[in-house]
C-alpha positions as semicolon CSV with decimal commas, in nm:
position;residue;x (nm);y (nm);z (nm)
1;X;11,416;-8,538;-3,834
2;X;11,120;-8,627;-3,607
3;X;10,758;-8,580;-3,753
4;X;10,659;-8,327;-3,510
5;X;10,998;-8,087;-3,632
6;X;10,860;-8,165;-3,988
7;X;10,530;-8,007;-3,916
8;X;10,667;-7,741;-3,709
9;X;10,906;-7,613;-4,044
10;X;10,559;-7,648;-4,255
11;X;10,365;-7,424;-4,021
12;X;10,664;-7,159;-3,979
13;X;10,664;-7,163;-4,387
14;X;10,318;-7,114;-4,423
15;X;10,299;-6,885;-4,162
16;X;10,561;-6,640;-4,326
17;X;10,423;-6,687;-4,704
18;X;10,311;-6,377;-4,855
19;X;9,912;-6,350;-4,919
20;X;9,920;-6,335;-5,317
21;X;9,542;-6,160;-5,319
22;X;9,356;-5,935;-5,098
23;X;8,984;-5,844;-5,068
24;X;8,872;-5,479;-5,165
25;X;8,519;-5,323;-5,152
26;X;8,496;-4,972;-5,341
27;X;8,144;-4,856;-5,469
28;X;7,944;-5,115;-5,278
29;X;8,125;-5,393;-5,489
30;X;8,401;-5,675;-5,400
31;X;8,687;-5,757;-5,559
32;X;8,946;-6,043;-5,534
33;X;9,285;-5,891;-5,626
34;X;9,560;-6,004;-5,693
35;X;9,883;-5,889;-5,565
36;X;10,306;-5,950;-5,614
37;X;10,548;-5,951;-5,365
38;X;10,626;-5,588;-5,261
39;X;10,357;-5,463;-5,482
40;X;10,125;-5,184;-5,277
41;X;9,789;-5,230;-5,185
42;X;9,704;-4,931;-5,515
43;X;9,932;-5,047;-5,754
44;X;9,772;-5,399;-5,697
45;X;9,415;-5,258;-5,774
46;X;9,530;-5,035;-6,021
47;X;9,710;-5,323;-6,248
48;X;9,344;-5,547;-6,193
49;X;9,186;-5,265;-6,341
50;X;9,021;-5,102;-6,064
51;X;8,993;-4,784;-6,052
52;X;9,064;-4,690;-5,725
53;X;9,076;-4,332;-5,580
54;X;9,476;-4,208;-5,564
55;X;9,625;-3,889;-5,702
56;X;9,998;-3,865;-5,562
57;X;10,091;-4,150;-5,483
58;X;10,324;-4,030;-5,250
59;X;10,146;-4,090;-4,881
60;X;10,098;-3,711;-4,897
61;X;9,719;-3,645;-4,997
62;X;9,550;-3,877;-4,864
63;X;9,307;-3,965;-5,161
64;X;9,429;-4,315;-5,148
65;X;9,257;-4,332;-4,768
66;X;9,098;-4,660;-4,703
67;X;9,002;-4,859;-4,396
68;X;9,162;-5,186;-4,327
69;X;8,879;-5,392;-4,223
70;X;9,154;-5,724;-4,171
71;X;9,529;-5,800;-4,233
72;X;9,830;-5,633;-4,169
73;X;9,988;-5,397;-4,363
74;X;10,333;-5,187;-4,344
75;X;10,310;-4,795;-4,469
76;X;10,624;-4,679;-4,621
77;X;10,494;-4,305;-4,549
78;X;10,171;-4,182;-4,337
79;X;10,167;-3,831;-4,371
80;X;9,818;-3,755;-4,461
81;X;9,668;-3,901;-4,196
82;X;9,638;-3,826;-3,846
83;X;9,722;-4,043;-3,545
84;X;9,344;-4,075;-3,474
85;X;9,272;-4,230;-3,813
86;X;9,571;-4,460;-3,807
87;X;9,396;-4,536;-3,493
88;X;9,086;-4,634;-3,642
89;X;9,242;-4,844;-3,892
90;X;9,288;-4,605;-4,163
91;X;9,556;-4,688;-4,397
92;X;9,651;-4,498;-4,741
93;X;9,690;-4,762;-5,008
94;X;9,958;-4,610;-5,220
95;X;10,187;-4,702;-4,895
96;X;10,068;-5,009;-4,799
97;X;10,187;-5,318;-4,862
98;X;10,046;-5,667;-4,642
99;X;10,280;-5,785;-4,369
100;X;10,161;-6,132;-4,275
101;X;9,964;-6,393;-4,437
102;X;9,657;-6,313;-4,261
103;X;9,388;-6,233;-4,500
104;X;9,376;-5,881;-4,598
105;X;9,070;-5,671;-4,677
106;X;9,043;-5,311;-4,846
107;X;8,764;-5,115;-4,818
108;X;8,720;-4,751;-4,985
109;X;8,347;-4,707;-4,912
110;X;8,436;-4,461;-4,577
């Protein structure tokens, strides 16, 4: 194998490796959190012991309704919110879970 294929395989492997932590602000305050593969963006906070706004859990509420300042995320269900928040980068973290490596970053101060 030539050294340039080599470094090509590297980058496509770093490329597609899950983030394993994600940056959330909630009352003023940062947090590094850690997160598992196919974890959600809540359950991730919840488990650091953050006490992060939710109530069904279901992508029905919308309690859960953060903005994602950066990252990617995938949302199982959207529901509560409308097209014009989704828009805006409104996400509901009980749904969310990151989609790419790029760094991710939570923030429940609306």
């Amino acid at each position: 194998m030539s050294p340039g294929k080599k470094d090509d395989i590297e980058a496509h492997s770093i490329e597609n490796t899950p983030i394993n932590q994600f940056r959330l602000t909630l009352d003023g305050e940062n947090h590094n959190v850690p997160i598992s593969a196919g974890d959600t963006l809540l359950k991730a906070a919840l488990a650091a012991g953050i006490d992060a706004p939710h109530s069904c859990t279901k992508g029905r509420c919308g309690t859960c309704m953060s903005w994602l300042r950066s990252g990617d995320v995938s949302m199982d269900s959207n529901r509560a919110l409308s097209p014009n928040n989704i828009e805006r980068g409104y996400v509901l973290a009980c749904q969310s879970r990151p989609s790419s490596n790029t760094p991710l970053w939570l923030d429940f101060d609306l």
